[in-house]
Each structure stands twice: as structure tokens, then as C-alpha cells.
N, C-alpha and C positions, 0 to 999 in steps of 0.2 A: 641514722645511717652509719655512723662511723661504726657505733655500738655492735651493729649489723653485720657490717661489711669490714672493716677495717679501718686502715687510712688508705690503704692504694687503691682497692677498690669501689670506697665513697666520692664518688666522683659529686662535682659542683652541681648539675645538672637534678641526682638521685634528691642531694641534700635540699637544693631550693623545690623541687616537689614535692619531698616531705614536708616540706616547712609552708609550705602554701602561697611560696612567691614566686616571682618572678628571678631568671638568673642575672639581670642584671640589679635589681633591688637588692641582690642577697653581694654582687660588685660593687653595690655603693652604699656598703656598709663593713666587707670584709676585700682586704687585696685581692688575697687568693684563697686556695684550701688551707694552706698551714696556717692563716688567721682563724680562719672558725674552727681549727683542730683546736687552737690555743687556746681560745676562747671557752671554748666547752673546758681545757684541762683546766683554766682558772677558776672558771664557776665550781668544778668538783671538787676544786683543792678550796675554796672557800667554803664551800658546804662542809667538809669534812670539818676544816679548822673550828667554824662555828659550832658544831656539836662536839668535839672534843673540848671547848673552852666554857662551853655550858654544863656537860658532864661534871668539870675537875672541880668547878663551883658550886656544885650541888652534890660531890662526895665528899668524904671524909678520911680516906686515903688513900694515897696514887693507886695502888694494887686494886682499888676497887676500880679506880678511873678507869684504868687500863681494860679490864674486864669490860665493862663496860661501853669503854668507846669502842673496842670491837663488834660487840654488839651491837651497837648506833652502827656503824662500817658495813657490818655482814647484811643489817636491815638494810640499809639503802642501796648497796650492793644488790639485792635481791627485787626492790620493786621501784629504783631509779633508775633509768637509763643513763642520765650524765655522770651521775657517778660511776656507773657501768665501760660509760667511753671514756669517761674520763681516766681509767685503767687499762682500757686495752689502748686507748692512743698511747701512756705512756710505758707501753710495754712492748709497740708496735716499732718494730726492727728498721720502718724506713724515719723511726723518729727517734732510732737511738741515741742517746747521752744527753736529749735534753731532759730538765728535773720537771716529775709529774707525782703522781698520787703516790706510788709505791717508796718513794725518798719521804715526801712529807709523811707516811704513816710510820715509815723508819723511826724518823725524827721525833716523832710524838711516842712511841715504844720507849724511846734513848730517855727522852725527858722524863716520863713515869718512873722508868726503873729508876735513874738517877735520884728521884725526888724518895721512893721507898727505902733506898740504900740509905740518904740522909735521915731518914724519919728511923731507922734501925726495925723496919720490919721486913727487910727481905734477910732471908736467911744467910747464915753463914754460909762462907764457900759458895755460892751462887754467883757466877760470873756476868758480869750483865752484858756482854757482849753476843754471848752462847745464848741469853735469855731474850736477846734482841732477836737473833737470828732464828733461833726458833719459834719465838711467834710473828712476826711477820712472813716468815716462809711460809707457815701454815695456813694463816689468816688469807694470804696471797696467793697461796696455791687453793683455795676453798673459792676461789673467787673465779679459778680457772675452771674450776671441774663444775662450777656452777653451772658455767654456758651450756653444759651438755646435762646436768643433772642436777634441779632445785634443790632435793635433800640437801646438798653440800653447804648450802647457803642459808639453812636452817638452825633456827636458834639452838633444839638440839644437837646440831652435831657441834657446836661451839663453845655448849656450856660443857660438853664431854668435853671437850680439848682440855678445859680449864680443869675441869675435875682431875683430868692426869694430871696439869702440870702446877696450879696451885701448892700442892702442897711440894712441892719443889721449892718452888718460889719465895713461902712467905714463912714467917715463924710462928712458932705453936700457938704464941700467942696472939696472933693474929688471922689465922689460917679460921679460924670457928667463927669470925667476924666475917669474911668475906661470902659472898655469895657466886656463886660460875656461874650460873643463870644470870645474872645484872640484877638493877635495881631500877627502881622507878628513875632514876636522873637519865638514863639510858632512853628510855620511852618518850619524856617530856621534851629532852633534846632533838630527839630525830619531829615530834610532832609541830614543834615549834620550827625548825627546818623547814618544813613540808606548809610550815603555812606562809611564813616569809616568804618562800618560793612563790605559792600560788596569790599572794599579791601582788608580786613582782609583773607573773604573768598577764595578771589582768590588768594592769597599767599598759603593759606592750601589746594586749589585744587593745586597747582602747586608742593605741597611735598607730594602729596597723595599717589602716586606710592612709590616712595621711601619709604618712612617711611612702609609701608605698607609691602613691598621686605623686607627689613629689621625685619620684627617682627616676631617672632619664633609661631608658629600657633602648 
């Protein structure tokens, strides 16, 4: 719903019927709406964190991570929905300044370049500040023009990014190692995500009655 609608016009009502409860079951478990806004923005920012951390352990240098966990980002971007809200909740004007997806992805751009700078293969004269902002803009605005058009949120239109700006980026002698399509750590992360998930789930379909019987309506 939020994914949907927003945050102002997800009302408590939309959300416990999408969800298959009752609205006071979904009261005695969340205060209000900005509990379950939040909830959903922790879950995506944990999802993200989780596959950026499985990425950077299964490449072999930041520039690939980076590459990469975009990749992981634009995928689930495209066929998750909490990750989905969990961007436009933290992008949504009635929840401005608090910290949601688009900081945390910041943050993990900052750290890669940082870690490439130390390893001595981002190139000379490459500002990392410039290199931050330009791909999170990008990566983030691909995310916007998604809503209206999947292409954007397409592996090809992402490995083109990288094909421009790679070789920007990295040094000769590293630019022929990298790949702008990703690599298998990319895949294995998002798959491994997507299964964690769906146990999760099925443990909360299996206390759904219960918890449910129990809440005072």
C-alpha cells in the first residue's frame, strides 16, 4: 500500500486489508501508520545491508562491489515491493529528514569508493564526492522513472551506466578486470535475500491465526 499509494494516502484501513487483518490486530502490533512506515523502511534497509555485505565478501574489489550491489538494488527494486516502499517512504515529503534507503545507499557508495581509493585502483583525479553523487543520483533516479517504466530498472540499462562511467572511474589496469553487467556474487546475494525472506514468512503465516485470536478487536 504504501508502495502504491504513498504515505498519506496509505491509510491504516487499505494497509490491514491488504494484509489480511483485522485493523485492530494490525493496533496491536503497530501504534500507528508511522510505526508500520518504519517498519517496512527497517526491513529494506536490512535487506539492502544484507546483500551489500554478502556482495563485498564474495568480490574481489570495491569497484566490482559497487557495480554489483547496484545491481542486487536495481533487482529488488524491480520485483520487491518493500524495497520499493521502502524508497518512496524515505523520499515521501510528509517523512522528510528522517534516514531511510537513499542515505544508507549513499553510505555504501562512500564506503566502496573509499575502500578503491585505498586499494590505488580508482583513477587519478577522480573525486569521490562527484563519484558518489553521480551514482546514487542515477541509481535513484532509475528507481523513480521505474514506477512509470520497467525498462529503467533493467539490468541493461544499468550495465550501460557503468559502461559510461567505469572507465572514468577505475585504472587501466583494472578497468579490463571489471565487469558492468555484475558478477555471480550479485545474483547469489539477491537469491539468498529472497530466501531468508520467504522463511521468515512462512514462520509469520504459521502464527497468523494465533496472534490474530489473541488481539482484542
Amino acid at each position: 500500500m504504501f508502495e502504491q499509494h504513498g504515505y498519506g494516502q496509505a491509510r491504516l484501513a487499505l494497509i490491514s486489508s491488504g494484509a489480511g487483518v483485522s485493523t485492530g490486530a494490525l493496533h496491536f502490533h503497530f501504534e500507528n501508520k508511522a510505526a508500520v512506515a518504519q517498519a517496512v523502511v527497517t526491513e529494506a534497509s536490512q535487506g539492502l545491508l544484507d546483500v551489500s555485505t554478502s556482495i563485498r565478501h564474495g568480490t574481489d574489489t570495491a569497484l566490482q562491489a559497487l557495480v554489483d550491489t547496484s545491481h542486487a538494488l536495481v533487482d529488488l527494486l524491480g520485483r520487491d515491493p518493500v524495497t520499493r516502499a521502502g524508497f518512496r517512504l524515505s523520499c515521501d515529503g510528509e517523512r522528510a529528514g528522517e534516514p531511510g534507503l537513499p542515505v544508507q545507499w549513499r553510505c555504501c557508495v562512500e564506503e566502496l569508493l573509499n575502500e578503491a581509493a585505498i586499494a590505488g585502483t580508482l583513477a587519478d583525479g577522480v573525486s569521490r564526492q562527484d563519484a558518489t553523487a553521480a551514482t546514487v543520483a542515477a541509481t535513484t533516479g532509475f528507481e523513480v522513472l521505474g514506477r512509470y517504466d520497467s525498462q529503467w530498472l533493467s539490468a541493461q540499462t544499468l550495465t550501460g551506466f557503468w559502461q559510461l562511467l567505469l572507465p572514468r572511474l577505475a585504472t587501466p589496469e583494472i578497468l579490463p578486470l571489471l565487469d558492468p553487467s555484475g558478477t555471480r556474487a550479485a545474483v547469489d546475494a539477491v537469491a539468498a535475500g529472497a530466501a531468508a525472506q520467504g522463511v521468515a514468512a512462512g514462520r509469520a503465516g504459521h502464527g497468523t491465526h494465533g496472534v490474530e485470536a489473541a488481539t482484542p478487536i
